[in-house]
PyMOL CGO cylinders between C-alpha atoms (Angstrom):
from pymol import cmd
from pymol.cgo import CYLINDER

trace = [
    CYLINDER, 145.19, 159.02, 59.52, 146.80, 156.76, 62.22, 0.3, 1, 1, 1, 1, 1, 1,
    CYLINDER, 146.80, 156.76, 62.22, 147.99, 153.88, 60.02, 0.3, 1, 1, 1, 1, 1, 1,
    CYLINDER, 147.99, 153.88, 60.02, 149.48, 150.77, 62.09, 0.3, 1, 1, 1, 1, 1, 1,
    CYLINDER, 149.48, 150.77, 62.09, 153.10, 149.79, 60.43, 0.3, 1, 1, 1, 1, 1, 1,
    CYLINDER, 153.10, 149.79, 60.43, 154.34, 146.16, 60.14, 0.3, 1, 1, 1, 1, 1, 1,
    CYLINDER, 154.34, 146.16, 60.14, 156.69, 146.53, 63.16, 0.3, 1, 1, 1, 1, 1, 1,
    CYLINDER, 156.69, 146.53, 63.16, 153.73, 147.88, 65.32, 0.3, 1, 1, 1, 1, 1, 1,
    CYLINDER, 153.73, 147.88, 65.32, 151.60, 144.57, 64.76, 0.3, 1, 1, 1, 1, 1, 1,
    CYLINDER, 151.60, 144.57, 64.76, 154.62, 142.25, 64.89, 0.3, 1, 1, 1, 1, 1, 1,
    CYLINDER, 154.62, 142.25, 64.89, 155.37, 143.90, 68.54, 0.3, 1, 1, 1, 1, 1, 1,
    CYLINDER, 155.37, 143.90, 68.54, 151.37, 144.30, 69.86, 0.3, 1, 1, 1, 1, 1, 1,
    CYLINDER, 151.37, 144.30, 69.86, 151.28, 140.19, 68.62, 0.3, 1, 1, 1, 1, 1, 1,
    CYLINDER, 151.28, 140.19, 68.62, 154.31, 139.42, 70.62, 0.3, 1, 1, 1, 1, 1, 1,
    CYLINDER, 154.31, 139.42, 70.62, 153.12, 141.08, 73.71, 0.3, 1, 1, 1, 1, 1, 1,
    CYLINDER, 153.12, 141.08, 73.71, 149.85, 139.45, 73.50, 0.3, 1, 1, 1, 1, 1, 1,
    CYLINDER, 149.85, 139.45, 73.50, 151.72, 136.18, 73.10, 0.3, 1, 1, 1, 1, 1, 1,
    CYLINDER, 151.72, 136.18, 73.10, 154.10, 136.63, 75.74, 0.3, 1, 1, 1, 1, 1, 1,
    CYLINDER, 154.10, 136.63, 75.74, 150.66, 137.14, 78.24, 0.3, 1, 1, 1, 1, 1, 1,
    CYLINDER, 150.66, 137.14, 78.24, 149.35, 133.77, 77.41, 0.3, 1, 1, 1, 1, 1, 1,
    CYLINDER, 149.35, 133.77, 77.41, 152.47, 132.02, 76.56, 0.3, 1, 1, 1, 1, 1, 1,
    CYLINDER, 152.47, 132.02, 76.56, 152.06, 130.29, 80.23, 0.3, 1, 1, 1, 1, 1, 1,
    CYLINDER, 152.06, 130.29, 80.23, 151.66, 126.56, 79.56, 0.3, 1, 1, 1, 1, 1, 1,
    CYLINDER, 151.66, 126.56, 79.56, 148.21, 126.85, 81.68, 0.3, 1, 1, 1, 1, 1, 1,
    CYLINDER, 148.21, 126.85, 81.68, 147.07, 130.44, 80.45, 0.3, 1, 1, 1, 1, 1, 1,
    CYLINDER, 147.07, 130.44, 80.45, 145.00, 129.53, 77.79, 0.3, 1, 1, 1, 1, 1, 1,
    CYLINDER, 145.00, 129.53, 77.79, 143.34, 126.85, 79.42, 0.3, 1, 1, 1, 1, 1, 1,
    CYLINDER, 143.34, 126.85, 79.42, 142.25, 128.85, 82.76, 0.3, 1, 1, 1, 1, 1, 1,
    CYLINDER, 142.25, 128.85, 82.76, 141.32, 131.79, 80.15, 0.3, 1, 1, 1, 1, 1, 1,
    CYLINDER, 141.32, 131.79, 80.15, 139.15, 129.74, 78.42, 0.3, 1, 1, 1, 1, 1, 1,
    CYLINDER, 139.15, 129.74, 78.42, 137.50, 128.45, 81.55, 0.3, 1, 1, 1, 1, 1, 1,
    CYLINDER, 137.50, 128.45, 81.55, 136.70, 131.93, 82.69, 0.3, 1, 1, 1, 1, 1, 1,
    CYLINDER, 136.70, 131.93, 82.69, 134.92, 132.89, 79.49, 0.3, 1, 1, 1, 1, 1, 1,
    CYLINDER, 134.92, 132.89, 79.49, 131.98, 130.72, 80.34, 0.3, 1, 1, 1, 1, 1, 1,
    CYLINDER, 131.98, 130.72, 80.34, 132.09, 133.02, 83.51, 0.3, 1, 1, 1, 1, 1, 1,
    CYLINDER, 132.09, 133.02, 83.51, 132.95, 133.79, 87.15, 0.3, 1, 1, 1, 1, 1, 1,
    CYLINDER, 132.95, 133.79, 87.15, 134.82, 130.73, 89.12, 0.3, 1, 1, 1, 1, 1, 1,
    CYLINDER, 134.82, 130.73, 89.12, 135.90, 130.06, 92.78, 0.3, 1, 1, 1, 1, 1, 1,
    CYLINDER, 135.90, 130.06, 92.78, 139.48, 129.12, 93.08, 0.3, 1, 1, 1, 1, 1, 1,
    CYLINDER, 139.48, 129.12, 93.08, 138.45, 125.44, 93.57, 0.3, 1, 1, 1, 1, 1, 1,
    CYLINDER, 138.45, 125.44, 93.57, 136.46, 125.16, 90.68, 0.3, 1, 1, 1, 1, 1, 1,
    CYLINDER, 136.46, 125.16, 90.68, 138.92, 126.45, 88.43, 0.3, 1, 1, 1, 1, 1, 1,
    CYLINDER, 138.92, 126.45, 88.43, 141.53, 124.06, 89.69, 0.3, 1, 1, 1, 1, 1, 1,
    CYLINDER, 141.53, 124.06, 89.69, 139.20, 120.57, 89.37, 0.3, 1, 1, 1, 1, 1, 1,
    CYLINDER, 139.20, 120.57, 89.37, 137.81, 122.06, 86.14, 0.3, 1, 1, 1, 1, 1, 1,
    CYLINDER, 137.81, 122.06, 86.14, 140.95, 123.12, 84.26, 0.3, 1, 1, 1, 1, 1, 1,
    CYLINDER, 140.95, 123.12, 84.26, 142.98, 119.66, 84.94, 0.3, 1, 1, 1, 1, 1, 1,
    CYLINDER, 142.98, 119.66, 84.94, 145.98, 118.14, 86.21, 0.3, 1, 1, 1, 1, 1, 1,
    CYLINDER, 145.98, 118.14, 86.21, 147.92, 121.43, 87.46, 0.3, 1, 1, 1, 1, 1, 1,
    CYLINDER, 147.92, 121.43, 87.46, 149.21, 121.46, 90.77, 0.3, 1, 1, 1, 1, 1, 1,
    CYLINDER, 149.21, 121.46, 90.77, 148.19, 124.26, 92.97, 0.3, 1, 1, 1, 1, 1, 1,
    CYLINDER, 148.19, 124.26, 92.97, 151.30, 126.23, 93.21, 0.3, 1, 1, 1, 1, 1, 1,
    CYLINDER, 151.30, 126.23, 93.21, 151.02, 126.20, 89.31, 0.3, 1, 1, 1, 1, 1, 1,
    CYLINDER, 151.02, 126.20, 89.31, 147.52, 127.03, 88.99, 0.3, 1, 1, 1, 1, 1, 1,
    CYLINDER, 147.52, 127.03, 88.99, 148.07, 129.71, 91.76, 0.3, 1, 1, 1, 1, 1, 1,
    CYLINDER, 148.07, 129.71, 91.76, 151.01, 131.25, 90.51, 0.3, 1, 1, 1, 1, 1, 1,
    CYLINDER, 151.01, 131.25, 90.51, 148.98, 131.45, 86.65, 0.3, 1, 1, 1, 1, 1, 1,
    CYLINDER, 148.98, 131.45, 86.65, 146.22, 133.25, 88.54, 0.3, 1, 1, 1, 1, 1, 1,
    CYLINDER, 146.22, 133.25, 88.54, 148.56, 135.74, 89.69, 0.3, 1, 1, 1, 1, 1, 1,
    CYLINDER, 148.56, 135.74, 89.69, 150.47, 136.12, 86.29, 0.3, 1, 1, 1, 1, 1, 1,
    CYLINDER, 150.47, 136.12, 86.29, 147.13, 137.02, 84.08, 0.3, 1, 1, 1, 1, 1, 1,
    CYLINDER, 147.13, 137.02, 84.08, 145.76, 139.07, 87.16, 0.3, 1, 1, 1, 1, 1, 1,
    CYLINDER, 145.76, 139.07, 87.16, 149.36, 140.85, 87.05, 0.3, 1, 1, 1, 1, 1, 1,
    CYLINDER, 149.36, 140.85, 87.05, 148.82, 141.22, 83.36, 0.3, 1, 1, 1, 1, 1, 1,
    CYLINDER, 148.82, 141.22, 83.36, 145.14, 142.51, 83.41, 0.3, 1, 1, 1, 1, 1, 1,
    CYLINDER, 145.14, 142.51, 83.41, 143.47, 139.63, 82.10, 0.3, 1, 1, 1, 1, 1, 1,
    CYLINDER, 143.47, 139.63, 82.10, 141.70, 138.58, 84.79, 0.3, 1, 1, 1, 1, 1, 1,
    CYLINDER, 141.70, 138.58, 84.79, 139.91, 140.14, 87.91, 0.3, 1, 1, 1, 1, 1, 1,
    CYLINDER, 139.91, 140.14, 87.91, 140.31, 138.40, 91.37, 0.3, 1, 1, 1, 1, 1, 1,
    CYLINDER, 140.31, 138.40, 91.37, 137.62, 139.40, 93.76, 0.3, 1, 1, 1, 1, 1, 1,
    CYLINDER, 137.62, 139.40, 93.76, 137.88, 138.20, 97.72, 0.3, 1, 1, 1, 1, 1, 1,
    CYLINDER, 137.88, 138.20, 97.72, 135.26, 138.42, 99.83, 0.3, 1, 1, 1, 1, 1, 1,
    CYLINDER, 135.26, 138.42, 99.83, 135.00, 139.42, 103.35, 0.3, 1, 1, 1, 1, 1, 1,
    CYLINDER, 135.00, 139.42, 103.35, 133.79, 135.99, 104.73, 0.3, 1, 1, 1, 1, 1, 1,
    CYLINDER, 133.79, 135.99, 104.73, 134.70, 133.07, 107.00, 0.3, 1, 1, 1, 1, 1, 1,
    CYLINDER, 134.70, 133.07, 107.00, 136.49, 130.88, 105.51, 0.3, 1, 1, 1, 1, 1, 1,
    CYLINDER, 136.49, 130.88, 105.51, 137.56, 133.61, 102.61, 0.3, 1, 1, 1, 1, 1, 1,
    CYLINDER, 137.56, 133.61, 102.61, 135.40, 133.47, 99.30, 0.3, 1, 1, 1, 1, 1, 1,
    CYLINDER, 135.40, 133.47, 99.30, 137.87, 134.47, 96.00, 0.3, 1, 1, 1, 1, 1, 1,
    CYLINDER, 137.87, 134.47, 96.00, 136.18, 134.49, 92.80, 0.3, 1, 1, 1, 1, 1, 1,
    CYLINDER, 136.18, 134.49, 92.80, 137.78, 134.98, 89.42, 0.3, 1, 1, 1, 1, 1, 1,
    CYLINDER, 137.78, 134.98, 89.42, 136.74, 136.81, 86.02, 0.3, 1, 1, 1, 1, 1, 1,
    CYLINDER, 136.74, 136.81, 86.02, 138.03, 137.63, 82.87, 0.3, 1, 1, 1, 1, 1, 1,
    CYLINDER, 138.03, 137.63, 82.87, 138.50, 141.69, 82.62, 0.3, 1, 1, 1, 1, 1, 1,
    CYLINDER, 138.50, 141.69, 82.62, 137.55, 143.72, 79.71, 0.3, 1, 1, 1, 1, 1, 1,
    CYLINDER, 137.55, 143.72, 79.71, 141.31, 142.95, 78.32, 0.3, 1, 1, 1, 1, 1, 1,
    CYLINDER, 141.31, 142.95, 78.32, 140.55, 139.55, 79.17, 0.3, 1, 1, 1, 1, 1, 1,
    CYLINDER, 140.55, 139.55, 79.17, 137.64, 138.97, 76.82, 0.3, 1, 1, 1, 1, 1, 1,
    CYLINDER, 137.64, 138.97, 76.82, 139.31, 140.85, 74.50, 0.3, 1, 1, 1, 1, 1, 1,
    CYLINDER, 139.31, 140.85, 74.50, 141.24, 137.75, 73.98, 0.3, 1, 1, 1, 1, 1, 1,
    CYLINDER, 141.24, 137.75, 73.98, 138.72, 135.13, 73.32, 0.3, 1, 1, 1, 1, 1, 1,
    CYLINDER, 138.72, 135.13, 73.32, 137.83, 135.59, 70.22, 0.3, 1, 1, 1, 1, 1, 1,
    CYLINDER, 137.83, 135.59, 70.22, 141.56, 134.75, 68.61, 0.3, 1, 1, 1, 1, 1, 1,
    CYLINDER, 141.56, 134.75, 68.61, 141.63, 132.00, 71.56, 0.3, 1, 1, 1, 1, 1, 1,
]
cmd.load_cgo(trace, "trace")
């Protein structure tokens, strides 16, 4: 039997924390679970965040796995973003 020891959950919880720790994580997370956004929709929807912040949290939890960031080839460029598997794996604690 493959039984999980204290120190194994204490160290899977602290990774998982340390992927949404972000101040805006959670909040662009949460937006995505209610589905697929365009970068501009995610910035007006999630707040006052600045675009370098909002764009550098998009690259963290797409870094991480969290989320999916799909660009399409059109003019002017069409990027859309998703939670991944991993992603929704996390809304259910969030």
């Amino acid at each position: 039997m493959n039984e999980v020891t204290d120190h194994q959950m204490i160290h899977g919880t602290r990774a998982v924390l340390e992927l949404v720790s972000g101040k805006w994580s959670v909040d662009v997370l949460y937006l995505l679970a209610s589905g697929t956004r365009r970068y501009s929709e995610v910035f007006y929807e999630v707040g006052e965040i600045s675009k370098k912040t909002l764009t550098q949290t998009l690259r963290a939890l797409e870094r991480d796995g969290l989320i999916a960031r799909r660009v399409y080839a059109e003019v002017p460029p069409k990027v859309e973003y998703s939670l991944t598997p991993l992603g929704w794996s996390l809304t259910g604690p969030l």
